[in-house]
PDBQT receptor file of N, H, CA, C and O in Angstrom, charges set to zero:
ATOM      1  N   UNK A   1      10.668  14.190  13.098  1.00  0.00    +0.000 N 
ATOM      2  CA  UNK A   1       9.991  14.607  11.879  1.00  0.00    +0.000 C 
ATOM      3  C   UNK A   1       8.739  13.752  11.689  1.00  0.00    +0.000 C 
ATOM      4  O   UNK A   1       8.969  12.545  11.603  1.00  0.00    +0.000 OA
ATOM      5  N   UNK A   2       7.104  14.237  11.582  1.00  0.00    +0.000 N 
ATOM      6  H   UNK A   2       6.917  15.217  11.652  1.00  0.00    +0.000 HD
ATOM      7  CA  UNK A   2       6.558  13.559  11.321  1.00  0.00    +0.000 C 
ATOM      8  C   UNK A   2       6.148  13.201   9.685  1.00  0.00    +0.000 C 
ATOM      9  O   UNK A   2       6.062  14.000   8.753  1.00  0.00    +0.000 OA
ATOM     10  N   UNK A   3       5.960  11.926   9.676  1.00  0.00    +0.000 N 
ATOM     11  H   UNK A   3       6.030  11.277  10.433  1.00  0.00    +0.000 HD
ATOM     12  CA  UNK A   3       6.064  11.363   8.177  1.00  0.00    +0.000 C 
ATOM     13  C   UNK A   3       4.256  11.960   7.538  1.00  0.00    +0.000 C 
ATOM     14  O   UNK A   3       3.230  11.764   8.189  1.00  0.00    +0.000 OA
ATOM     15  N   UNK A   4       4.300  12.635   6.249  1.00  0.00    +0.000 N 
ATOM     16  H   UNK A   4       5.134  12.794   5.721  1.00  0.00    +0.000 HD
ATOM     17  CA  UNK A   4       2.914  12.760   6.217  1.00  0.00    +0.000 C 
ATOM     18  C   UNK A   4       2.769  11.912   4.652  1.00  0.00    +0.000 C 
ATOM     19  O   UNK A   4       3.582  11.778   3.737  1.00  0.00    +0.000 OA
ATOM     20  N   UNK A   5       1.402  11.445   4.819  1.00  0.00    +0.000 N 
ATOM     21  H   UNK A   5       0.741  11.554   5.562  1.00  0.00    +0.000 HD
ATOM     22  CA  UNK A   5       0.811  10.694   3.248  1.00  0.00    +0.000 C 
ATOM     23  C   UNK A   5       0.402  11.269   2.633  1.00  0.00    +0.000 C 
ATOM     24  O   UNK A   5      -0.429  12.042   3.109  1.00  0.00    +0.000 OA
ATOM     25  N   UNK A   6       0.573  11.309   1.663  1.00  0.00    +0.000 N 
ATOM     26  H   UNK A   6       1.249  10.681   1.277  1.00  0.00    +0.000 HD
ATOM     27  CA  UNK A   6      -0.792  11.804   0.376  1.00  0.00    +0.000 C 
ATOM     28  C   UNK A   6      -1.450  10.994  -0.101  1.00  0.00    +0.000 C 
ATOM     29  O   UNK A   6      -0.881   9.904  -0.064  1.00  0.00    +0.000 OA
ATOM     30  N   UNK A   7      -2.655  10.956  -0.673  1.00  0.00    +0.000 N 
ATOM     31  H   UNK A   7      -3.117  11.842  -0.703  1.00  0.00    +0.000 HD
ATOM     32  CA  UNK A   7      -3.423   9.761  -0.988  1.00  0.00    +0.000 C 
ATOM     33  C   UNK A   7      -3.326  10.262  -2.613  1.00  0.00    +0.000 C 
ATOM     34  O   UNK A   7      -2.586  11.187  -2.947  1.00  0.00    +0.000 OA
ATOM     35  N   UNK A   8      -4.189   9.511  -3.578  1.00  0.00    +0.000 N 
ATOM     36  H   UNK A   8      -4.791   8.760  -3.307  1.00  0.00    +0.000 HD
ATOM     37  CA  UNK A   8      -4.364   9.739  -5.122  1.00  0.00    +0.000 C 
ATOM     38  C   UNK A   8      -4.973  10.677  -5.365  1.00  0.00    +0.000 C 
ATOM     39  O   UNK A   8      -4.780  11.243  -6.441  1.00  0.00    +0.000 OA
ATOM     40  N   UNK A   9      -6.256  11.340  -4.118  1.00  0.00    +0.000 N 
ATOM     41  H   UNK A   9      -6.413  10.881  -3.243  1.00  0.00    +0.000 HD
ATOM     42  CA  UNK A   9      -7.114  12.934  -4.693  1.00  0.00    +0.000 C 
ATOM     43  C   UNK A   9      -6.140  14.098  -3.841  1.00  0.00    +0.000 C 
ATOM     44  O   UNK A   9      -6.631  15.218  -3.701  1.00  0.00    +0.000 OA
ATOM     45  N   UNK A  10      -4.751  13.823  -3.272  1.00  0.00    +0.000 N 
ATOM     46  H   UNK A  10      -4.352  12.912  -3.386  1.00  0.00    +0.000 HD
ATOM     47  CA  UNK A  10      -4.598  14.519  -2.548  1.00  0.00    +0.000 C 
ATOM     48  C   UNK A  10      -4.355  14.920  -1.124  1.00  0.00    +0.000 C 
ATOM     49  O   UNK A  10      -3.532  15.720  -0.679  1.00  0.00    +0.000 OA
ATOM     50  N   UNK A  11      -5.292  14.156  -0.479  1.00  0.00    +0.000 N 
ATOM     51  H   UNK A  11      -5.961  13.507  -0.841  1.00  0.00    +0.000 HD
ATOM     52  CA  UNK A  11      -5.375  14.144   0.970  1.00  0.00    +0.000 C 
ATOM     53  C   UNK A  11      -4.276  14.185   1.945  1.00  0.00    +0.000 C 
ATOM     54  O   UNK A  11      -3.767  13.065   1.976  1.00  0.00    +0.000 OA
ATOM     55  N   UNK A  12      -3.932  14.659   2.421  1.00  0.00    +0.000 N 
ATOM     56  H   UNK A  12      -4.346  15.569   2.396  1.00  0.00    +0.000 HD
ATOM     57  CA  UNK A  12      -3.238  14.658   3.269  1.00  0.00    +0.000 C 
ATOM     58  C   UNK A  12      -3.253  14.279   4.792  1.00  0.00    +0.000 C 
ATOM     59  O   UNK A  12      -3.986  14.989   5.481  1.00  0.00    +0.000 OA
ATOM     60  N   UNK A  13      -2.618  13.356   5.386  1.00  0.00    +0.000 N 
ATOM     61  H   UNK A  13      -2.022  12.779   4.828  1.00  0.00    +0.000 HD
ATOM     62  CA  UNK A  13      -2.359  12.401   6.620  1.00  0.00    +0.000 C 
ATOM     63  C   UNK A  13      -0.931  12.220   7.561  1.00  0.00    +0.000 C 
ATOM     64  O   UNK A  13       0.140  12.634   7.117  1.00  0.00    +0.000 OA
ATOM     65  N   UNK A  14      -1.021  11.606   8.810  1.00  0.00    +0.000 N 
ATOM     66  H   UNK A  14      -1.891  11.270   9.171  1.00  0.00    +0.000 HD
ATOM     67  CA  UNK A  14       0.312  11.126   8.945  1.00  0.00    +0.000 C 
ATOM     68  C   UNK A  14       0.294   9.724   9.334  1.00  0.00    +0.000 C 
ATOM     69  O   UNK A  14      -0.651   9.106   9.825  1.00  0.00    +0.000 OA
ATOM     70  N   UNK A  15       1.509   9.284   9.038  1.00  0.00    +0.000 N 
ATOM     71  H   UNK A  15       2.276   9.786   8.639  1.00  0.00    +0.000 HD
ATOM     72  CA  UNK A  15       1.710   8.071   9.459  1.00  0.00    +0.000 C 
ATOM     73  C   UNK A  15       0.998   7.501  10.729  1.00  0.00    +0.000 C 
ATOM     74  O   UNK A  15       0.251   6.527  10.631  1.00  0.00    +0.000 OA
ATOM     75  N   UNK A  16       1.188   7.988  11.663  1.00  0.00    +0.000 N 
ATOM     76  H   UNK A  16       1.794   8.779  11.742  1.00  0.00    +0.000 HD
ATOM     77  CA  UNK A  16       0.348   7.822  13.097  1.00  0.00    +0.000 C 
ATOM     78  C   UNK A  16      -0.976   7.243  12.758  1.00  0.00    +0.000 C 
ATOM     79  O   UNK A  16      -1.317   6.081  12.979  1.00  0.00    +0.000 OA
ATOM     80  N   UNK A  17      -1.855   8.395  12.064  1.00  0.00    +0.000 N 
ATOM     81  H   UNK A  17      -1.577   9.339  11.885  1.00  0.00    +0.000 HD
ATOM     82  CA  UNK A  17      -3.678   8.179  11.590  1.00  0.00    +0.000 C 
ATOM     83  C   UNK A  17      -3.350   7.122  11.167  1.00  0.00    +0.000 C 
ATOM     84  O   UNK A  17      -3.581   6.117  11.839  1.00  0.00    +0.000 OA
ATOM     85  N   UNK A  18      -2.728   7.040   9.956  1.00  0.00    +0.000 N 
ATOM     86  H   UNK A  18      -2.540   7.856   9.410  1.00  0.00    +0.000 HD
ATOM     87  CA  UNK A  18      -2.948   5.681   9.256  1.00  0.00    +0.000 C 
ATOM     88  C   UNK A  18      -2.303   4.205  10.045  1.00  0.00    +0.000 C 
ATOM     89  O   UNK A  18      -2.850   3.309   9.402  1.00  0.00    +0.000 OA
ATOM     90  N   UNK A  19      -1.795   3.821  10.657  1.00  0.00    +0.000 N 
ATOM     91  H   UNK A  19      -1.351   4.549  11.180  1.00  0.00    +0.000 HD
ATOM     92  CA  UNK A  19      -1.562   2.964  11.331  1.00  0.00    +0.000 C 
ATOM     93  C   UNK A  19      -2.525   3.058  12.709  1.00  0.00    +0.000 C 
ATOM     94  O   UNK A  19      -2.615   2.180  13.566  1.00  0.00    +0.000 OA
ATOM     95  N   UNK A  20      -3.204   4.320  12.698  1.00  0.00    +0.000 N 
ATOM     96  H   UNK A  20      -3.132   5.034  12.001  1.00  0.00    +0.000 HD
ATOM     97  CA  UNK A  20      -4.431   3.692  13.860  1.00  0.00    +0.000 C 
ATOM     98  C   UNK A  20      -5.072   3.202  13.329  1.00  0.00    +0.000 C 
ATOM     99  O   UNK A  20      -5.603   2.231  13.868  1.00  0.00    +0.000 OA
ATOM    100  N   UNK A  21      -5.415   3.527  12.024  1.00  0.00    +0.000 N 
ATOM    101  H   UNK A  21      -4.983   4.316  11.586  1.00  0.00    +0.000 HD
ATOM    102  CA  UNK A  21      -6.620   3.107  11.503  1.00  0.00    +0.000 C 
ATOM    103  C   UNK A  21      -6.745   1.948  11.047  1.00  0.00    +0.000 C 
ATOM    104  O   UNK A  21      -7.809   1.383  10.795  1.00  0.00    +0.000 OA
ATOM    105  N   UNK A  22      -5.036   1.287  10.839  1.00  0.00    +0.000 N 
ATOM    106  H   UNK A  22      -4.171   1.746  11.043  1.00  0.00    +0.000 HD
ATOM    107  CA  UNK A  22      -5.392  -0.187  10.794  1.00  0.00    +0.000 C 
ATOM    108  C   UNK A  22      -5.172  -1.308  11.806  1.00  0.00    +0.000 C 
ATOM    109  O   UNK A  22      -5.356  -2.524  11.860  1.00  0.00    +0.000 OA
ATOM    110  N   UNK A  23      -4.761  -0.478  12.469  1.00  0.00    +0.000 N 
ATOM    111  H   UNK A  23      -4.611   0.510  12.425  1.00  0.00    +0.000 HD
ATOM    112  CA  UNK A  23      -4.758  -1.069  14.324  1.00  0.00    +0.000 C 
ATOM    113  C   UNK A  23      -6.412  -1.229  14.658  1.00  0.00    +0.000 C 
ATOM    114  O   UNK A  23      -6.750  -2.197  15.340  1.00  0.00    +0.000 OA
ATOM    115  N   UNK A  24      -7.378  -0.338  14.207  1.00  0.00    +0.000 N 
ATOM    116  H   UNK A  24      -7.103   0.448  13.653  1.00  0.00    +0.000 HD
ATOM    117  CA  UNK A  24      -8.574  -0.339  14.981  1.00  0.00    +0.000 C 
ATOM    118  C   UNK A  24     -10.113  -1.163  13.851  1.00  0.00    +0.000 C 
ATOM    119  O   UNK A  24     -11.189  -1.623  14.233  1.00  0.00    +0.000 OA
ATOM    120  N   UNK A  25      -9.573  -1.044  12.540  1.00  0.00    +0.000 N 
ATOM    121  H   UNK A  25      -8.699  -0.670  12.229  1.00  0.00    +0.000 HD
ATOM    122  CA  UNK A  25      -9.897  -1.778  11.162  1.00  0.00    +0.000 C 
ATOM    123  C   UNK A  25      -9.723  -3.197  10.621  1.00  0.00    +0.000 C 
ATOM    124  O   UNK A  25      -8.703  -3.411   9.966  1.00  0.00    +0.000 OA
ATOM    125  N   UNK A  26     -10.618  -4.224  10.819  1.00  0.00    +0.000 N 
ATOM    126  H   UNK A  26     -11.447  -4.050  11.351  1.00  0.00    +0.000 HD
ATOM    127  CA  UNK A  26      -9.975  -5.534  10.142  1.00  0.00    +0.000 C 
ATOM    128  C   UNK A  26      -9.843  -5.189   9.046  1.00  0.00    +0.000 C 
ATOM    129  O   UNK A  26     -10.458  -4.172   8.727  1.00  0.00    +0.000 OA
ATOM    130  N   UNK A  27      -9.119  -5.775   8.155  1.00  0.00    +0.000 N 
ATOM    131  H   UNK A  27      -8.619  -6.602   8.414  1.00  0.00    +0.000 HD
ATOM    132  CA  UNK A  27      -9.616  -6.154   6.546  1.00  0.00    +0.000 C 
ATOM    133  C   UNK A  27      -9.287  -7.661   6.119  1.00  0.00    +0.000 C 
ATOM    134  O   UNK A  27      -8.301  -8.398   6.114  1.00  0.00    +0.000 OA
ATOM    135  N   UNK A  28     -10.759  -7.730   5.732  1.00  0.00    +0.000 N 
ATOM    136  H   UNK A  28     -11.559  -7.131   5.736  1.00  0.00    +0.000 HD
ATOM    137  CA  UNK A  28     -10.863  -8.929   5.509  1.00  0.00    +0.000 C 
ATOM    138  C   UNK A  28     -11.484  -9.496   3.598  1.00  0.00    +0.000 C 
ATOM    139  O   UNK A  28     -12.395 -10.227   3.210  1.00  0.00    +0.000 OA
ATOM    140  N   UNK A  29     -10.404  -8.678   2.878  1.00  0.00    +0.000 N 
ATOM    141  H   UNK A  29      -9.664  -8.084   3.192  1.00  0.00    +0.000 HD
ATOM    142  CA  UNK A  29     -10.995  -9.023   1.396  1.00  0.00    +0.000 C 
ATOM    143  C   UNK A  29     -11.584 -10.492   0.839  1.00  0.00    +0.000 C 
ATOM    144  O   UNK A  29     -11.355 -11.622   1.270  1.00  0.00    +0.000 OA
ATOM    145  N   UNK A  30     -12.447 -10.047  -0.303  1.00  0.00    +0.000 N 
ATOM    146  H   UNK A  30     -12.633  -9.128  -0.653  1.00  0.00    +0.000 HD
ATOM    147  CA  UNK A  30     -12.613 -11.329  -0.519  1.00  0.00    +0.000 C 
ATOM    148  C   UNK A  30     -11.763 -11.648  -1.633  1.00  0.00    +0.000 C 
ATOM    149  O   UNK A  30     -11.416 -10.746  -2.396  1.00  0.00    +0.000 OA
ATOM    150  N   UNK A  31     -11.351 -12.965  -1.827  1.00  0.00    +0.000 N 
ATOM    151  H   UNK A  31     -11.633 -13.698  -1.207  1.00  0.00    +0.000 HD
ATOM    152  CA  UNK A  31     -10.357 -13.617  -3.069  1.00  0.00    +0.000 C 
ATOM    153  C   UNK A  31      -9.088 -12.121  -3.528  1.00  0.00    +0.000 C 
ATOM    154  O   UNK A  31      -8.958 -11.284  -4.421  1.00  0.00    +0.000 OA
ATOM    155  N   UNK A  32      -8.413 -12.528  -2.282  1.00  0.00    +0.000 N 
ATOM    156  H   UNK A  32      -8.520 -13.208  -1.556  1.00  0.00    +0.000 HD
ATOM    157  CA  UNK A  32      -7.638 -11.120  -2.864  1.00  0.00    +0.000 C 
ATOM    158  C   UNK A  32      -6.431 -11.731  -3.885  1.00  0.00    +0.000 C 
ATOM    159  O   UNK A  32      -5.950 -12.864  -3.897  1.00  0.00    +0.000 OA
ATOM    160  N   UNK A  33      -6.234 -10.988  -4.426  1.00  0.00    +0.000 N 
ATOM    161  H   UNK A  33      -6.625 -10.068  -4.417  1.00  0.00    +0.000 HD
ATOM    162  CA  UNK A  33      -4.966 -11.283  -5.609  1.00  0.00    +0.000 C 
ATOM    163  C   UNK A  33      -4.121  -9.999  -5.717  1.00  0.00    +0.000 C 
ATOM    164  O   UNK A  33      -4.602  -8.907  -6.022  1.00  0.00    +0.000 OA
ATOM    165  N   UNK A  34      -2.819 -10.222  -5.440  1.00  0.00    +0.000 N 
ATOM    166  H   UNK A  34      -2.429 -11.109  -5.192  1.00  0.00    +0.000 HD
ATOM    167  CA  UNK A  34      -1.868  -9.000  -5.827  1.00  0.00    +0.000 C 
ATOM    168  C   UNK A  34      -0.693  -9.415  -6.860  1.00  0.00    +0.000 C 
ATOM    169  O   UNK A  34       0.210 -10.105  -6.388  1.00  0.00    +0.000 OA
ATOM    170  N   UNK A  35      -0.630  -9.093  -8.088  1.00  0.00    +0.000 N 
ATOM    171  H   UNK A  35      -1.364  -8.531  -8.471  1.00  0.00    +0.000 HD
ATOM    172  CA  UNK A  35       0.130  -9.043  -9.240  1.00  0.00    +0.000 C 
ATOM    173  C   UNK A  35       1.212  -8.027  -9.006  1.00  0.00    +0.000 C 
ATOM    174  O   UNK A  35       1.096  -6.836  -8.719  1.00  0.00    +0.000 OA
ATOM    175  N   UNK A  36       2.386  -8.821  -9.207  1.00  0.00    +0.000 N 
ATOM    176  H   UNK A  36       2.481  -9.789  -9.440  1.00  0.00    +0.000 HD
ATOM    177  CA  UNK A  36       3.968  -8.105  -9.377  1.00  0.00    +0.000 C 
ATOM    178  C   UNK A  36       4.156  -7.970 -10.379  1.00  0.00    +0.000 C 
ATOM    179  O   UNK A  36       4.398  -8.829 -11.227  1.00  0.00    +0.000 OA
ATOM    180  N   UNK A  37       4.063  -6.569 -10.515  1.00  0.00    +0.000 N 
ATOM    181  H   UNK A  37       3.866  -5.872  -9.826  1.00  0.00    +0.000 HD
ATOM    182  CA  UNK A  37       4.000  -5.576 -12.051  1.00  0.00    +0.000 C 
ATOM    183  C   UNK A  37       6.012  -5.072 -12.006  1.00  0.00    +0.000 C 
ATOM    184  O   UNK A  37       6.895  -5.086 -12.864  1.00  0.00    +0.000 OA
ATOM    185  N   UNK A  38       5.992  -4.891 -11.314  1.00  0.00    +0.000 N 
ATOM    186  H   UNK A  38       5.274  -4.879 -10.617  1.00  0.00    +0.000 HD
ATOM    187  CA  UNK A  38       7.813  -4.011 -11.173  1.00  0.00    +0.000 C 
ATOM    188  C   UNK A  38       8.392  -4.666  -9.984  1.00  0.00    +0.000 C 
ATOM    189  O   UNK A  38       7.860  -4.542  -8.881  1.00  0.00    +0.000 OA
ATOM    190  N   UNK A  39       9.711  -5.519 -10.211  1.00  0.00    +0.000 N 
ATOM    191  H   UNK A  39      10.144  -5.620 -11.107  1.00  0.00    +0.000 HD
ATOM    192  CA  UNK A  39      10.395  -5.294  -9.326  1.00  0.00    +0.000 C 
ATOM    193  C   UNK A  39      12.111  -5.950  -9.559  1.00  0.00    +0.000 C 
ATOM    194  O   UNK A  39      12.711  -6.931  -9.997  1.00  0.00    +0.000 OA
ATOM    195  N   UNK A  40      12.358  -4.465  -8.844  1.00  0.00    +0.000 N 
ATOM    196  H   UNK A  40      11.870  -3.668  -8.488  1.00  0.00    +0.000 HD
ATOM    197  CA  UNK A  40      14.163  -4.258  -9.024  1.00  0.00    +0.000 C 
ATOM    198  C   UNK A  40      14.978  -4.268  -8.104  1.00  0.00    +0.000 C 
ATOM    199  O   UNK A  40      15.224  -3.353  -7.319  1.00  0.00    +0.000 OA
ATOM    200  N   UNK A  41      15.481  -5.411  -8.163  1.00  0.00    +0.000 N 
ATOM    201  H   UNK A  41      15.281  -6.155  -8.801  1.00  0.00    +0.000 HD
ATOM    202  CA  UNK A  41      16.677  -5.472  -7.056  1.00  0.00    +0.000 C 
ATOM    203  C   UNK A  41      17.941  -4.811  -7.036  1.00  0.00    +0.000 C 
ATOM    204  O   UNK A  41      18.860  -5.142  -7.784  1.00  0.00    +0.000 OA
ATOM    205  N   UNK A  42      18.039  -3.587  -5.933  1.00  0.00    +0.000 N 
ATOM    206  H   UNK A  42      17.292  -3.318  -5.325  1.00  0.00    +0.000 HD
ATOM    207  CA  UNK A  42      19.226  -2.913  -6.289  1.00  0.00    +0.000 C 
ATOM    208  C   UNK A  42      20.514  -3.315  -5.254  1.00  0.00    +0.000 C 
ATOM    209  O   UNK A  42      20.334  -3.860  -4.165  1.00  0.00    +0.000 OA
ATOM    210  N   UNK A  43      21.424  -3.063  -5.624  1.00  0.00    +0.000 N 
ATOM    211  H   UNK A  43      21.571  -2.621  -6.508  1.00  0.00    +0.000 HD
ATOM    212  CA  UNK A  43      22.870  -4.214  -5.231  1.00  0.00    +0.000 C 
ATOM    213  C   UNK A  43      22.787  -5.451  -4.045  1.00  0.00    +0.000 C 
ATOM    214  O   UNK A  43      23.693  -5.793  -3.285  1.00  0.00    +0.000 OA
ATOM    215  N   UNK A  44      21.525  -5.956  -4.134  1.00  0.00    +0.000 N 
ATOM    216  H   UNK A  44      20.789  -5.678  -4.752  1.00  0.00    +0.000 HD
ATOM    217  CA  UNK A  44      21.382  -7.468  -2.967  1.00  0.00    +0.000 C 
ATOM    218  C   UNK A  44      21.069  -6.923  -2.221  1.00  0.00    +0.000 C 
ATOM    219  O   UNK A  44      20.730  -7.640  -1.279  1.00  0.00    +0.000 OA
ATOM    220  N   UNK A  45      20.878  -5.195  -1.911  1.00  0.00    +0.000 N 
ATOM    221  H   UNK A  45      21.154  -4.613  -2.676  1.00  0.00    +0.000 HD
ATOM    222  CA  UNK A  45      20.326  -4.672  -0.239  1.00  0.00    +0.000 C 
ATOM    223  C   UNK A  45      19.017  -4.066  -0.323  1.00  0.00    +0.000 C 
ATOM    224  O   UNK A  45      18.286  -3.984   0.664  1.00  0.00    +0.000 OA
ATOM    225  N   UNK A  46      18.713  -3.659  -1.411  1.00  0.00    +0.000 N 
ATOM    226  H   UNK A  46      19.308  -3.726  -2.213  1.00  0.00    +0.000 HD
ATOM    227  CA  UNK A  46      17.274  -3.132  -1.091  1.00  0.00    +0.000 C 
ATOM    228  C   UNK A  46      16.360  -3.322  -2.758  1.00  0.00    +0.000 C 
ATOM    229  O   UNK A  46      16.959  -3.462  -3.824  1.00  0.00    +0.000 OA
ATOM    230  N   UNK A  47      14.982  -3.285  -2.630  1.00  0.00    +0.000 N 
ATOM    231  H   UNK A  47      14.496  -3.172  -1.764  1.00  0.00    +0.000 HD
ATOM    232  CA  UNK A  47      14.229  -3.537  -3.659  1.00  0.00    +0.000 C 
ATOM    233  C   UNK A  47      13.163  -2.707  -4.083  1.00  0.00    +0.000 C 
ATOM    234  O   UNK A  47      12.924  -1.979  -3.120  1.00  0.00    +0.000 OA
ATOM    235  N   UNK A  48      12.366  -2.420  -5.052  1.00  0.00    +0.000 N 
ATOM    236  H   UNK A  48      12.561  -3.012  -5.834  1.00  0.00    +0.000 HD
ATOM    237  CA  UNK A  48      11.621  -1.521  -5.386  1.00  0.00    +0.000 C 
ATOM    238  C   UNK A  48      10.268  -2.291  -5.817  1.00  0.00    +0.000 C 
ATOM    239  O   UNK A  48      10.607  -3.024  -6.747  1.00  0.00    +0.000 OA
ATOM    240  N   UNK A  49       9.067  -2.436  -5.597  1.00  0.00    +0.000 N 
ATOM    241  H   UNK A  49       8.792  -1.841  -4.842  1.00  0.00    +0.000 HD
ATOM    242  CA  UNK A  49       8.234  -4.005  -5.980  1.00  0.00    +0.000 C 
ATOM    243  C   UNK A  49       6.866  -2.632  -6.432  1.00  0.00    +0.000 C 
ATOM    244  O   UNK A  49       6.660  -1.506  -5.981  1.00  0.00    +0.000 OA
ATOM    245  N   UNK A  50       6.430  -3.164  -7.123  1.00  0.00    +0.000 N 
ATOM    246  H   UNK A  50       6.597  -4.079  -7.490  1.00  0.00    +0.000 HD
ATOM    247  CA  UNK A  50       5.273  -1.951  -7.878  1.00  0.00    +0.000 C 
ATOM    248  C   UNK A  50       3.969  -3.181  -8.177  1.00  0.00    +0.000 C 
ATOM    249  O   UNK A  50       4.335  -4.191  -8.778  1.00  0.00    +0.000 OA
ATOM    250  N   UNK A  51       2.563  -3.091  -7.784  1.00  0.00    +0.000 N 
ATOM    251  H   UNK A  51       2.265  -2.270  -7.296  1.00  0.00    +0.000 HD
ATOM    252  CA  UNK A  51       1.605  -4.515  -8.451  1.00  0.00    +0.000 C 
ATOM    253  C   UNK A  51       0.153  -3.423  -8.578  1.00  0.00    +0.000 C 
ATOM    254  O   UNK A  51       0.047  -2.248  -8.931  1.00  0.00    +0.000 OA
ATOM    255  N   UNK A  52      -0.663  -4.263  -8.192  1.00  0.00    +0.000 N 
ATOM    256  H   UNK A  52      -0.577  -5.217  -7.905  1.00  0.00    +0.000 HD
ATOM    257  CA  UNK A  52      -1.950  -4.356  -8.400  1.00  0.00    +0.000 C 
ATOM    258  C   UNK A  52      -2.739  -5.263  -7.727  1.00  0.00    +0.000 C 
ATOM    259  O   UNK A  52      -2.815  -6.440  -8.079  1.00  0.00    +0.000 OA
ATOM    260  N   UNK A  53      -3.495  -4.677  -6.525  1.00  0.00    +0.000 N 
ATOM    261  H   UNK A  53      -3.434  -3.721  -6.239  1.00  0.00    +0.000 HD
ATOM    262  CA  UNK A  53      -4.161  -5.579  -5.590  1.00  0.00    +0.000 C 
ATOM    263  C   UNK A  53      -5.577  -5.699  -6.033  1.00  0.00    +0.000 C 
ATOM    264  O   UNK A  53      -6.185  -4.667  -6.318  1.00  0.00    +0.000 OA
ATOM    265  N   UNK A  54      -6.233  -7.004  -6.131  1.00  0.00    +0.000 N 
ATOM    266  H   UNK A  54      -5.739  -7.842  -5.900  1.00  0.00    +0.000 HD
ATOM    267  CA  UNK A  54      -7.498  -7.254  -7.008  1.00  0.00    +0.000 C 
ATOM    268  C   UNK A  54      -8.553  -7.748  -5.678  1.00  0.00    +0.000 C 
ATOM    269  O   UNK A  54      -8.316  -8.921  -5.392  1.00  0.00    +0.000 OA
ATOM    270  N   UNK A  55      -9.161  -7.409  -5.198  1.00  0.00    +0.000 N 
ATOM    271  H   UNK A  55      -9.354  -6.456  -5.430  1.00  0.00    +0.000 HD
ATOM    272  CA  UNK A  55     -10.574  -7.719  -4.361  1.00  0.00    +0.000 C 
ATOM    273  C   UNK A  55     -11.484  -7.864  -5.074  1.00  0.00    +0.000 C 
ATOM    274  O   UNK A  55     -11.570  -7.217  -6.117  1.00  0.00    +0.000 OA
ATOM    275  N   UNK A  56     -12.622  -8.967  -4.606  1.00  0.00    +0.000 N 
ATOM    276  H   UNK A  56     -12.552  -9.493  -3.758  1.00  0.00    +0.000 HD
ATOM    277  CA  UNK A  56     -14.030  -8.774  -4.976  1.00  0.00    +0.000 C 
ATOM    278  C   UNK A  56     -14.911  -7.372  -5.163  1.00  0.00    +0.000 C 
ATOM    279  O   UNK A  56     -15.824  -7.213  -5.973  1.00  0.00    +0.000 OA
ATOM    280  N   UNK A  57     -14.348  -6.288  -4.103  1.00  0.00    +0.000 N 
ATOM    281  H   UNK A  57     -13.606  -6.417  -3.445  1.00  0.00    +0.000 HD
ATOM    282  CA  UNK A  57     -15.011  -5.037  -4.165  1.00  0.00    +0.000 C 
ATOM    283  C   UNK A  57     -14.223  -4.098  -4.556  1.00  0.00    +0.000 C 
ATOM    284  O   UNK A  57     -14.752  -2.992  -4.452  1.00  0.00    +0.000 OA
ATOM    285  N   UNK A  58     -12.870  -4.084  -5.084  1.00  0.00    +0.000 N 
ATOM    286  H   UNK A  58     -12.440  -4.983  -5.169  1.00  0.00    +0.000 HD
ATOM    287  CA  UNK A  58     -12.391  -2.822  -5.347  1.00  0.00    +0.000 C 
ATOM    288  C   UNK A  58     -10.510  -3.491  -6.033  1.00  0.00    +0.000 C 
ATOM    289  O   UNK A  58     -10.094  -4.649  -6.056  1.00  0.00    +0.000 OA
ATOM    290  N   UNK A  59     -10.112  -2.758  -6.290  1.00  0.00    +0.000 N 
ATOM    291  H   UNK A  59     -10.450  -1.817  -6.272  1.00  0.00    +0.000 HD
ATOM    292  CA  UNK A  59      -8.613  -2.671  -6.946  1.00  0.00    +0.000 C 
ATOM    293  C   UNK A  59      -7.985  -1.835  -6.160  1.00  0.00    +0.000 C 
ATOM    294  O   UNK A  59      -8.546  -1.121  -5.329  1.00  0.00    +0.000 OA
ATOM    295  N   UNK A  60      -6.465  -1.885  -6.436  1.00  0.00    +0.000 N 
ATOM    296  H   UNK A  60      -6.009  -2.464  -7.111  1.00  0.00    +0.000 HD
ATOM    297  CA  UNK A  60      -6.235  -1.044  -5.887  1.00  0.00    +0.000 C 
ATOM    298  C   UNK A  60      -4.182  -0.595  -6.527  1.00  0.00    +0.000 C 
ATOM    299  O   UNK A  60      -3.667  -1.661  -6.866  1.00  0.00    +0.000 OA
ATOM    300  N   UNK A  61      -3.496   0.222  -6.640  1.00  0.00    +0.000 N 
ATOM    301  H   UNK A  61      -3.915   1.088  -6.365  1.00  0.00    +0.000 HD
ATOM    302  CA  UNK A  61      -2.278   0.462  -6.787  1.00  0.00    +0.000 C 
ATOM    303  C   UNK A  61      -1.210   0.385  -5.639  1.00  0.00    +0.000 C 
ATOM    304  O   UNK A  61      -1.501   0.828  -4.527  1.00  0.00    +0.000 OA
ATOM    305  N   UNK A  62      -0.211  -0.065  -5.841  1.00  0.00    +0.000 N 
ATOM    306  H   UNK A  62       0.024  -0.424  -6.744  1.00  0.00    +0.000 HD
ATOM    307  CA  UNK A  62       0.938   0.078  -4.590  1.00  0.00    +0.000 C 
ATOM    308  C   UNK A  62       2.074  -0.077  -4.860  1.00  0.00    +0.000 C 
ATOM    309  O   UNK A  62       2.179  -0.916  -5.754  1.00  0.00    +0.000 OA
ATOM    310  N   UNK A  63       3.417   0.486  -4.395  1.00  0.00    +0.000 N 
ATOM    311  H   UNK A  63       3.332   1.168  -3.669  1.00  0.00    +0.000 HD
ATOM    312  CA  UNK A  63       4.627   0.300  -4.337  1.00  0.00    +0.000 C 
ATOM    313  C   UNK A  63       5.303   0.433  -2.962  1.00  0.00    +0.000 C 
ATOM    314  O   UNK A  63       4.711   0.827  -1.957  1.00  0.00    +0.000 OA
ATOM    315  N   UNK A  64       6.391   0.126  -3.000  1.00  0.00    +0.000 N 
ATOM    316  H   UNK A  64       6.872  -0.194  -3.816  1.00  0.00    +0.000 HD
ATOM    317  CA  UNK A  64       7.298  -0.120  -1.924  1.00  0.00    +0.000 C 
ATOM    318  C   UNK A  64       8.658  -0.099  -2.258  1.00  0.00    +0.000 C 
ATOM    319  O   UNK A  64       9.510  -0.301  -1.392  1.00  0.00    +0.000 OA
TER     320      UNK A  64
């Protein structure tokens, strides 16, 4: 089964693209900061973590 992404306008991807693209992409932010907004530990085996990644050039949303 291939895994596909959606981005925030929509877009549609698969897992594959996006891991080339950071196989072939440095990133190198400046003063990055990521804030832990949510996170729930469910029975000691798995977790749910929700923040806010802060760069000099951009923000950004994420969970896991």
């Amino acid at each position: 089964m291939r895994q596909k992404i959606i981005d925030d306008v929509g877009n549609r991807t698969t897992k594959e693209k996006e891991l080339g693209y950071i196989r072939n992409n440095q990133w190198n932010p400046l003063n990055f900061v990521y804030t832990i907004e949510r996170l729930d530990i469910y029975e000691g085996r798995f977790a749910v973590i929700d923040g806010t990644g802060d760069t000099d050039s951009y923000q950004y949303r994420s969970s896991n």
